[in-house]
Biopython code that builds the backbone (N, CA, C, O; Angstrom):
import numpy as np
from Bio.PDB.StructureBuilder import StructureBuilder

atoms = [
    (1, "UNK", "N", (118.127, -104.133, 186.657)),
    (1, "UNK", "CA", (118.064, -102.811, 186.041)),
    (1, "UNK", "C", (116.996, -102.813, 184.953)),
    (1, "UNK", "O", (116.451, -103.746, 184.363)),
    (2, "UNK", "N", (116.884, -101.726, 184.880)),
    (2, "UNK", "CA", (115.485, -101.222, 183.874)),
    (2, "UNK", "C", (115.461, -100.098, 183.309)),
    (2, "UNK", "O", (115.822, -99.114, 183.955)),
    (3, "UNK", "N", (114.997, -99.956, 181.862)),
    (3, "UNK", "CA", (115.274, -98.412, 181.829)),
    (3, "UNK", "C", (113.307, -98.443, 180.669)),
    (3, "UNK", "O", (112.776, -99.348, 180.026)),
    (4, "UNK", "N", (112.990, -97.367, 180.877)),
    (4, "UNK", "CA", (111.927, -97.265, 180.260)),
    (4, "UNK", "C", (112.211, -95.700, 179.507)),
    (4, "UNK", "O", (113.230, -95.009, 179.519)),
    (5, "UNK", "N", (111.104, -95.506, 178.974)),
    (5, "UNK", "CA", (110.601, -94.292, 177.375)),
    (5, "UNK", "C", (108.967, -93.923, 177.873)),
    (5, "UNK", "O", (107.883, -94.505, 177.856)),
    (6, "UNK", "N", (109.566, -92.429, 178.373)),
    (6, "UNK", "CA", (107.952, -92.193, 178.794)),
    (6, "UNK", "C", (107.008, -90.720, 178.168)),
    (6, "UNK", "O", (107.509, -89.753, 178.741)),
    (7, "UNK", "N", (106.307, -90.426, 177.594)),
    (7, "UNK", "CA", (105.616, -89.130, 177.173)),
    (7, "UNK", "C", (104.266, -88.898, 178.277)),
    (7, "UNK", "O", (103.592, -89.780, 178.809)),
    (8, "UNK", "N", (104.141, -87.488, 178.406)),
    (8, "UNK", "CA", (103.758, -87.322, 179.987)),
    (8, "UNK", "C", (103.099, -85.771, 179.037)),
    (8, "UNK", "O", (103.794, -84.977, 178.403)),
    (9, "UNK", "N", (101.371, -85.721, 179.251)),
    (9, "UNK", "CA", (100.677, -84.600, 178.877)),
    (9, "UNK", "C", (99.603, -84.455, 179.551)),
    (9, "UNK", "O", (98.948, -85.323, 180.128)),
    (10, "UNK", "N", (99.354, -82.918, 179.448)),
    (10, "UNK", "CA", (98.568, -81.988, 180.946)),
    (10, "UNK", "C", (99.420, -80.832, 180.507)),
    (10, "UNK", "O", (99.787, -80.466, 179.390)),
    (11, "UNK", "N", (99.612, -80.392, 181.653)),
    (11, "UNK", "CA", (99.528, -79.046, 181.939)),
    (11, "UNK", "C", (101.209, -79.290, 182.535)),
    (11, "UNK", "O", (101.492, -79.365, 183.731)),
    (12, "UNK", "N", (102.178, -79.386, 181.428)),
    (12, "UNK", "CA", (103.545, -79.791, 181.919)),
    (12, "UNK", "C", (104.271, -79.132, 181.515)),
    (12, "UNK", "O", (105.403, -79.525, 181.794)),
    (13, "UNK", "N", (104.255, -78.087, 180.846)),
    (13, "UNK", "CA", (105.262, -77.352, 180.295)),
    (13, "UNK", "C", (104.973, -76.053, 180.938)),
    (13, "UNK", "O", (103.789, -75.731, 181.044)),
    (14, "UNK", "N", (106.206, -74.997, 181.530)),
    (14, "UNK", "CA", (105.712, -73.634, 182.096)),
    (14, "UNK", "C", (105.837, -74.147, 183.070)),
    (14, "UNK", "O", (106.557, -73.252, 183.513)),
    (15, "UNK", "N", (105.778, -74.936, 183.992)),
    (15, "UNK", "CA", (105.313, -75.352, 185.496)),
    (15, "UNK", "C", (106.611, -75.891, 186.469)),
    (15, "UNK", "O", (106.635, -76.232, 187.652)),
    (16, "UNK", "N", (107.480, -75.825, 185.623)),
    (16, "UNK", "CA", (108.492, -76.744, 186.383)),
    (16, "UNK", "C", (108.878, -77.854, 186.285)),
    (16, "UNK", "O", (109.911, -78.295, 186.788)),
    (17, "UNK", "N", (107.923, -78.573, 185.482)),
    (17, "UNK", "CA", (107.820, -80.377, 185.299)),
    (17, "UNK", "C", (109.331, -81.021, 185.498)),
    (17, "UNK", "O", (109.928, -81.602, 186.405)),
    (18, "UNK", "N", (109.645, -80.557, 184.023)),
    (18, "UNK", "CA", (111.215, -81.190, 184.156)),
    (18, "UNK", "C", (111.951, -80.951, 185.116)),
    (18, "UNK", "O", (112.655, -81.938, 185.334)),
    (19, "UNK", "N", (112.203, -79.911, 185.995)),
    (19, "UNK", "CA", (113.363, -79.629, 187.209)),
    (19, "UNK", "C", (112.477, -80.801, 187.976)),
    (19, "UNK", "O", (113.258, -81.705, 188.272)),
    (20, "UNK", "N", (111.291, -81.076, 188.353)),
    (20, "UNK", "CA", (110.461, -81.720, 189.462)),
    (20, "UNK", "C", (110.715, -83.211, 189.047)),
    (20, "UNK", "O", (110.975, -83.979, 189.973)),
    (21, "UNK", "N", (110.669, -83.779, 187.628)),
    (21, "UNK", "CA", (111.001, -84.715, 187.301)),
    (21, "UNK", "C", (112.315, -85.303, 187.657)),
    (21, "UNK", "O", (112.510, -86.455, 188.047)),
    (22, "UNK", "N", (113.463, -84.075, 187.418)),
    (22, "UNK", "CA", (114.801, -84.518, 187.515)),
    (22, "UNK", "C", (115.049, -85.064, 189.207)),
    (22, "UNK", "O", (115.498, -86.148, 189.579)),
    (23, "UNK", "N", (114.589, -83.911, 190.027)),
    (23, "UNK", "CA", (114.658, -84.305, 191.438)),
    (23, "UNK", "C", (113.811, -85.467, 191.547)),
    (23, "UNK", "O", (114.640, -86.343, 191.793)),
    (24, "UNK", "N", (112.996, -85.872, 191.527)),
    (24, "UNK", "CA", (112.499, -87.466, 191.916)),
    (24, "UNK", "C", (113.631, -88.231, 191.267)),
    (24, "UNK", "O", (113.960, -89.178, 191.981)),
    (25, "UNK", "N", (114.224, -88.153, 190.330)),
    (25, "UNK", "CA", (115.138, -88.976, 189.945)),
    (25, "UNK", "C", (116.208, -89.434, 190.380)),
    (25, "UNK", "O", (116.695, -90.559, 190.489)),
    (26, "UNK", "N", (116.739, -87.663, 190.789)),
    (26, "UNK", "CA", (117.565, -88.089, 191.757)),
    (26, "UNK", "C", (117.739, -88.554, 192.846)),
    (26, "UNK", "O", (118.490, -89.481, 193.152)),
    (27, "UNK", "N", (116.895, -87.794, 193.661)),
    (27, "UNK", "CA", (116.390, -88.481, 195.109)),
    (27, "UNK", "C", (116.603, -90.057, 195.298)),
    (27, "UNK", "O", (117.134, -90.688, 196.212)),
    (28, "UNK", "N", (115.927, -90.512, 193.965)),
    (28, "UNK", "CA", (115.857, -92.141, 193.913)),
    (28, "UNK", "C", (117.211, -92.315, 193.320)),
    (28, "UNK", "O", (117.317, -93.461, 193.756)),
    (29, "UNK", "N", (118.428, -92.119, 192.637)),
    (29, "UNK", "CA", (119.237, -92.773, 192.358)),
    (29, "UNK", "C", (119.245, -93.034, 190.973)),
    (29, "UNK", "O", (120.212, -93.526, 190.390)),
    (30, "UNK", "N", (118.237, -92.730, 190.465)),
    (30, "UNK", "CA", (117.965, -93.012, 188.929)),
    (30, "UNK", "C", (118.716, -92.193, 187.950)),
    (30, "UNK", "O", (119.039, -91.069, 188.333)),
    (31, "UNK", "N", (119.016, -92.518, 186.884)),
    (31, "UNK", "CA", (119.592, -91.917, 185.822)),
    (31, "UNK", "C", (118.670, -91.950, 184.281)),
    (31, "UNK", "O", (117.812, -92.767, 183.948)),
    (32, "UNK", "N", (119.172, -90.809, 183.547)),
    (32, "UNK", "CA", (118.387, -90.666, 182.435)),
    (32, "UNK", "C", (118.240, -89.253, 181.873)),
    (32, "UNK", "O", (119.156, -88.484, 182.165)),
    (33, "UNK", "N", (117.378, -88.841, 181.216)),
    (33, "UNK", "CA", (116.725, -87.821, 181.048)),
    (33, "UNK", "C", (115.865, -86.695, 180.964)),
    (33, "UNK", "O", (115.240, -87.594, 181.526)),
    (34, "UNK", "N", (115.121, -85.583, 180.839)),
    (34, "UNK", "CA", (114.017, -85.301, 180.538)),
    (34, "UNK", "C", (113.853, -83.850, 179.737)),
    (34, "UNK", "O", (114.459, -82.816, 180.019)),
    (35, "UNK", "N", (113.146, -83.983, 178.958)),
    (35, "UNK", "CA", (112.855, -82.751, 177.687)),
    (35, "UNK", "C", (111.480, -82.343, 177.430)),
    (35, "UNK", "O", (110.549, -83.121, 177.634)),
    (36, "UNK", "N", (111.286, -81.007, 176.935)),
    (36, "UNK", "CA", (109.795, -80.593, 176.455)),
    (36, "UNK", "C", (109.976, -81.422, 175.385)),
    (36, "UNK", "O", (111.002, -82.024, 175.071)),
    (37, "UNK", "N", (108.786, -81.414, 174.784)),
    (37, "UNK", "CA", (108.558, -81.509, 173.195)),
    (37, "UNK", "C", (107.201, -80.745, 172.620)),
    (37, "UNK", "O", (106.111, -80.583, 173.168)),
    (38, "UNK", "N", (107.650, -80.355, 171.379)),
    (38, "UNK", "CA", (107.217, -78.583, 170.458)),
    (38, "UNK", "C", (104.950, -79.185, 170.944)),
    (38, "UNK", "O", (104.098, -78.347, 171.242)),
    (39, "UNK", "N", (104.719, -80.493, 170.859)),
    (39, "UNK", "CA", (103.555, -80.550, 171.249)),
    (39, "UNK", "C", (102.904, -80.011, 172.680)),
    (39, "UNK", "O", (101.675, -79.951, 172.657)),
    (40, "UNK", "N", (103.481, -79.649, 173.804)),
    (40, "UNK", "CA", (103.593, -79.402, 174.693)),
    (40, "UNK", "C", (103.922, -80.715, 175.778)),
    (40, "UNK", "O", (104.175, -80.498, 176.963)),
    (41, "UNK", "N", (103.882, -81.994, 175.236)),
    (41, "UNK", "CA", (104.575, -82.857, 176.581)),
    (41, "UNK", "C", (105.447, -82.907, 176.884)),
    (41, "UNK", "O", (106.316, -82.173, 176.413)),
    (42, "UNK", "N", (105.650, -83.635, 177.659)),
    (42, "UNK", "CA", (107.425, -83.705, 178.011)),
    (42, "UNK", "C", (107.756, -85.222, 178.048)),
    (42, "UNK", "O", (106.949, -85.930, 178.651)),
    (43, "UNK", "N", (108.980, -85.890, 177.405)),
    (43, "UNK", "CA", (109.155, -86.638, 177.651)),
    (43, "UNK", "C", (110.719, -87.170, 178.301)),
    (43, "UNK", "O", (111.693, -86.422, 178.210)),
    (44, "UNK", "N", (110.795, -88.177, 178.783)),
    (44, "UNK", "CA", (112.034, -88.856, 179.464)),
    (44, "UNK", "C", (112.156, -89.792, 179.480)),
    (44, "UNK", "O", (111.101, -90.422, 179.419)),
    (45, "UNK", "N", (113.423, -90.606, 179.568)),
    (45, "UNK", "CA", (113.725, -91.720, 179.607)),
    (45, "UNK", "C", (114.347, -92.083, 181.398)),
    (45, "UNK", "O", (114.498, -91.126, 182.158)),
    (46, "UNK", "N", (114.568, -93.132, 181.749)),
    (46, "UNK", "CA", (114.890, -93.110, 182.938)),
    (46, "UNK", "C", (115.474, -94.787, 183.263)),
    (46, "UNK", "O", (114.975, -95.798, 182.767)),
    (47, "UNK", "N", (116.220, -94.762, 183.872)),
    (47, "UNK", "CA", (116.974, -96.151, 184.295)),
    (47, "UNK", "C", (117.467, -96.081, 185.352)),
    (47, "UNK", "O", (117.859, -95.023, 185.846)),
    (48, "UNK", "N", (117.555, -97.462, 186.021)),
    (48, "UNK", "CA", (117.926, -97.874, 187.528)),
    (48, "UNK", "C", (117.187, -99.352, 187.821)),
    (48, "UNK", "O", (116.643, -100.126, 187.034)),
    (49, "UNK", "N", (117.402, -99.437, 189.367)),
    (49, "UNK", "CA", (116.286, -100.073, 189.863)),
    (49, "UNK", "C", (114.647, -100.406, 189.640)),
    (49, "UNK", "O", (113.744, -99.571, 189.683)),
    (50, "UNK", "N", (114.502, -101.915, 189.380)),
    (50, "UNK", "CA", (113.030, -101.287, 189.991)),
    (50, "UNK", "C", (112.317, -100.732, 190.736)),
    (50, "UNK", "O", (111.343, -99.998, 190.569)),
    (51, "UNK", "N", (112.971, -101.203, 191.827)),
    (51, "UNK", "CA", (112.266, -100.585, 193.214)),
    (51, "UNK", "C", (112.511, -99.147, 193.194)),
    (51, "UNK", "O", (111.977, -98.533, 194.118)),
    (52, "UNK", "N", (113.023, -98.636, 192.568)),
    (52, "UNK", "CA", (113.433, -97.307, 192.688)),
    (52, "UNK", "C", (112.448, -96.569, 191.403)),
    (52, "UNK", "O", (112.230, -95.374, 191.598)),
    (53, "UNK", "N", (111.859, -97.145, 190.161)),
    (53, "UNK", "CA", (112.066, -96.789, 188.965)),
    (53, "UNK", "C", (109.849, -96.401, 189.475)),
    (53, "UNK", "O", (109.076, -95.553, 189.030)),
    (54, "UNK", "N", (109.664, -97.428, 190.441)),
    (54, "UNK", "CA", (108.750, -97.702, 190.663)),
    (54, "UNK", "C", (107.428, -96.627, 191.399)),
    (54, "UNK", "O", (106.256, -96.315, 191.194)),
    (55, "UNK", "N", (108.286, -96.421, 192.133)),
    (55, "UNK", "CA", (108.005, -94.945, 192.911)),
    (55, "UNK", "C", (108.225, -93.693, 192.206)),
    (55, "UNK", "O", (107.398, -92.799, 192.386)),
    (56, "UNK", "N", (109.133, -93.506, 191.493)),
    (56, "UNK", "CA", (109.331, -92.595, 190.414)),
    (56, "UNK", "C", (108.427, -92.543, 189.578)),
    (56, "UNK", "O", (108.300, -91.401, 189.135)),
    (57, "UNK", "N", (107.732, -93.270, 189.157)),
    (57, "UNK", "CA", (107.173, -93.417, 188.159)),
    (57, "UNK", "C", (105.132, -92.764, 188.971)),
    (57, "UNK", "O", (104.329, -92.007, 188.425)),
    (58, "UNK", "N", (105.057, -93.193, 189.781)),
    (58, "UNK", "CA", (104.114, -93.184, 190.800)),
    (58, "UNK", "C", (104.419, -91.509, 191.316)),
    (58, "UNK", "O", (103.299, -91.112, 191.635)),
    (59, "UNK", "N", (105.195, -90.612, 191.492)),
    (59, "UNK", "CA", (105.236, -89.450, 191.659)),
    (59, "UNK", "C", (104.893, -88.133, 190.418)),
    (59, "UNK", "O", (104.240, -87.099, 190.556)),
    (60, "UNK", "N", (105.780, -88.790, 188.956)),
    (60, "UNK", "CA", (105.542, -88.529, 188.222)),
    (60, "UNK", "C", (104.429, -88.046, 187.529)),
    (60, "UNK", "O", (104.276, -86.910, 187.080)),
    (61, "UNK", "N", (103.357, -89.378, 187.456)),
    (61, "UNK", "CA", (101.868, -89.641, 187.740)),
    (61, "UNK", "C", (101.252, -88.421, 188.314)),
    (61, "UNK", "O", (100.324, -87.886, 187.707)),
    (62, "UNK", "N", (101.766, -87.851, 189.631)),
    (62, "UNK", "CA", (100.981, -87.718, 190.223)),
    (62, "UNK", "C", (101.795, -86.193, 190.047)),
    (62, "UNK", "O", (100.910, -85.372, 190.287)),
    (63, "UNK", "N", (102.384, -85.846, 189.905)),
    (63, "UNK", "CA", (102.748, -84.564, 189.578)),
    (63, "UNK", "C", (102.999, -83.421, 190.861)),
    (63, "UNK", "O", (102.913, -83.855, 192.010)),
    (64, "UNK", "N", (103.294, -82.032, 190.656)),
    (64, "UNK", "CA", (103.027, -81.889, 191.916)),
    (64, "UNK", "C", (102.428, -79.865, 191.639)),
    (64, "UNK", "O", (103.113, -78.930, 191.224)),
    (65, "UNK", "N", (101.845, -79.870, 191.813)),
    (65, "UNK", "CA", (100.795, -78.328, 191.670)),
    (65, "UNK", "C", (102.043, -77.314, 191.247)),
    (65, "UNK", "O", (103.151, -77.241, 191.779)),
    (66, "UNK", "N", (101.455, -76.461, 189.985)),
    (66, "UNK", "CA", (100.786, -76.501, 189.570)),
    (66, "UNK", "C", (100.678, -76.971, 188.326)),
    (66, "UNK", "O", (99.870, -76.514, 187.517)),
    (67, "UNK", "N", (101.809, -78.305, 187.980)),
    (67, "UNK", "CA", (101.670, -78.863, 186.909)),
    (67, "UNK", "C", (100.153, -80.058, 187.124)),
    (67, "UNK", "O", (99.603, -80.195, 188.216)),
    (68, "UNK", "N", (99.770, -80.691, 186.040)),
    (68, "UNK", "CA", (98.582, -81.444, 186.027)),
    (68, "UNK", "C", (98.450, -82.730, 185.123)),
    (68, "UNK", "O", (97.800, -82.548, 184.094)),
    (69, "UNK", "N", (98.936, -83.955, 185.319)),
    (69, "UNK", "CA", (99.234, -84.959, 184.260)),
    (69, "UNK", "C", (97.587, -85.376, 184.304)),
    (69, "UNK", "O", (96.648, -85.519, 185.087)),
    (70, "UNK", "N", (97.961, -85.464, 182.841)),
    (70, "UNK", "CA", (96.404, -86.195, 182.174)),
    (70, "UNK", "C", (96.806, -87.711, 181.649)),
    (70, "UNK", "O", (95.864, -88.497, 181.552)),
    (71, "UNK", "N", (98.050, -88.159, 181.321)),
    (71, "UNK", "CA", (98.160, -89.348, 180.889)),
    (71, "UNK", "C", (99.323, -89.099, 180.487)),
    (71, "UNK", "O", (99.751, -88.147, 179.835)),
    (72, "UNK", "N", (100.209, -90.690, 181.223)),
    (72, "UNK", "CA", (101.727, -90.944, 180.905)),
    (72, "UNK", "C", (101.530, -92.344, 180.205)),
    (72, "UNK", "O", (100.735, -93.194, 180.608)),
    (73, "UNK", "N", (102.400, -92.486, 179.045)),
    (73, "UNK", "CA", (102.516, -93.528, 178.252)),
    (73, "UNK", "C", (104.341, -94.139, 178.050)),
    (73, "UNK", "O", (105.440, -93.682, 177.737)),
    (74, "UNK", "N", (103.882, -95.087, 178.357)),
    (74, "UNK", "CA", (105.087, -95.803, 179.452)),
    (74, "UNK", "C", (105.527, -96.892, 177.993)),
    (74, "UNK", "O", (104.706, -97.531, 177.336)),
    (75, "UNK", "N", (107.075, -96.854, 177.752)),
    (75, "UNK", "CA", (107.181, -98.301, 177.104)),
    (75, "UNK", "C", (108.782, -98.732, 177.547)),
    (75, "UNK", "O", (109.695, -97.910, 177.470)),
    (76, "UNK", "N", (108.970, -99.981, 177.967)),
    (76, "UNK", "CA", (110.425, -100.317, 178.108)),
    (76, "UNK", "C", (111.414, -100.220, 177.442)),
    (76, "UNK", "O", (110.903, -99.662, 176.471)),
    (77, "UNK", "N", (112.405, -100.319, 177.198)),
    (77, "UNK", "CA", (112.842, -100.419, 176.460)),
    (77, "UNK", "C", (114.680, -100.764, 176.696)),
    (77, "UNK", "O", (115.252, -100.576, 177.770)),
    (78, "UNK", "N", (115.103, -101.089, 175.914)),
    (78, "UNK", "CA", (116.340, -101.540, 175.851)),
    (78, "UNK", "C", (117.759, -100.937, 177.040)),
    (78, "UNK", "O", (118.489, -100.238, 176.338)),
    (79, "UNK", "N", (118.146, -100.973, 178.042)),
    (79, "UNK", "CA", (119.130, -100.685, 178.839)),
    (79, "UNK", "C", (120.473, -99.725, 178.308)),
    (79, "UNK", "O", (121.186, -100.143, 177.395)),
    (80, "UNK", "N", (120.715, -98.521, 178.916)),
    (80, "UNK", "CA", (121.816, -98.712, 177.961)),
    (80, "UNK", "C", (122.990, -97.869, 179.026)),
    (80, "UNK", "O", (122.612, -97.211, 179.995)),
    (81, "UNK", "N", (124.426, -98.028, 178.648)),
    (81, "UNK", "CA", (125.249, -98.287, 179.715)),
    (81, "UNK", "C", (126.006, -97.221, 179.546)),
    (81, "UNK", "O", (127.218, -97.373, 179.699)),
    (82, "UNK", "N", (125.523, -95.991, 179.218)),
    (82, "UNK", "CA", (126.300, -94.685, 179.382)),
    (82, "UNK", "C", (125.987, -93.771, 180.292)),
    (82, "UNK", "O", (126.794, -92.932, 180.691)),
    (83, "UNK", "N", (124.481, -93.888, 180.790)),
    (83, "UNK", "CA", (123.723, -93.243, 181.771)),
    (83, "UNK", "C", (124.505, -93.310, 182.964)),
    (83, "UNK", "O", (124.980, -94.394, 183.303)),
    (84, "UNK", "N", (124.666, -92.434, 183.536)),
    (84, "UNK", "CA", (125.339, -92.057, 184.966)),
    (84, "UNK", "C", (124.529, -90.844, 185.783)),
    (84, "UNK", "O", (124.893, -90.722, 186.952)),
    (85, "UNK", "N", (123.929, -90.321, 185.524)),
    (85, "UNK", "CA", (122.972, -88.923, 185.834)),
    (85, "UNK", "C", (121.419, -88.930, 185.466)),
    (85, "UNK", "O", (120.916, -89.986, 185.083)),
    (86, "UNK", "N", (120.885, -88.124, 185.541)),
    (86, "UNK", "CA", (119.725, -87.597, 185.405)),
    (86, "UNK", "C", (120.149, -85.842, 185.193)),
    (86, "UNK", "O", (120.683, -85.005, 185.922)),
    (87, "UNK", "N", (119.298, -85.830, 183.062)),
    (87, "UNK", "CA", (119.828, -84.172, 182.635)),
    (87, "UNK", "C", (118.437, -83.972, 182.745)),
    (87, "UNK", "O", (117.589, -84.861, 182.663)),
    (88, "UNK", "N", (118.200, -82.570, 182.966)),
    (88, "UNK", "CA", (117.049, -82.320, 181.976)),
    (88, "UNK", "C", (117.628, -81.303, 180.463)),
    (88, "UNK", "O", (118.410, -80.354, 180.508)),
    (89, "UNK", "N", (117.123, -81.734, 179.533)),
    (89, "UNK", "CA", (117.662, -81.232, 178.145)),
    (89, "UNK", "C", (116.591, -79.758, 177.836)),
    (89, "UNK", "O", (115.435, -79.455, 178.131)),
    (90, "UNK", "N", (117.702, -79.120, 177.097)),
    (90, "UNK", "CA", (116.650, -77.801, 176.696)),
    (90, "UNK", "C", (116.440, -78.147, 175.624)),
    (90, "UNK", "O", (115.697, -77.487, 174.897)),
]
sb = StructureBuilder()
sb.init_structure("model")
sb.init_model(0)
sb.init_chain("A")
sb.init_seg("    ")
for serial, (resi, resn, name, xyz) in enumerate(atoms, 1):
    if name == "N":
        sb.init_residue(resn, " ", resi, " ")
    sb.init_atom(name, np.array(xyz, "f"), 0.0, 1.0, " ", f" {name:<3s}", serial, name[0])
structure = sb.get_structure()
């Protein structure tokens, strides 16, 4: 298991990001989060698998029209054992 801390900016807010985020998450099995923030990125946290965390992360990236990622900044971080879902937060 793995859980990472990610901030994600472009053209991500208005577009759907977070609902699009949450579904890759789920799809994969993953649990966690995801939120705007007042700068316009969005960020999330996310845990599971690697193999799972991996591809997620690789969709994310890549976004899907007409949102537009310019750069995701990725850091690991500590596991934690309440996660059961994937929210997106208002």
């Amino acid at each position: 298991m793995e859980r990472y801390h990610g901030i994600v900016t472009g053209r991500v807010q208005g577009v759907g990001f977070r609902y699009m985020t949450q579904q890759f998450a789920v799809e994969l099995g993953l649990s966690g989060w995801v939120k705007n923030q007042s700068d316009g990125s969005v960020e999330f946290e996310v845990q599971g698998n690697k193999t799972e965390i991996e591809p997620f992360l690789v969709k994310v990236k890549k976004g899907r029209f007409p949102a537009k990622v310019t750069e995701l900044k990725l850091s690991q971080i500590p596991l934690e054992e309440n996660y059961s879902s994937f929210k997106v937060i208002n």
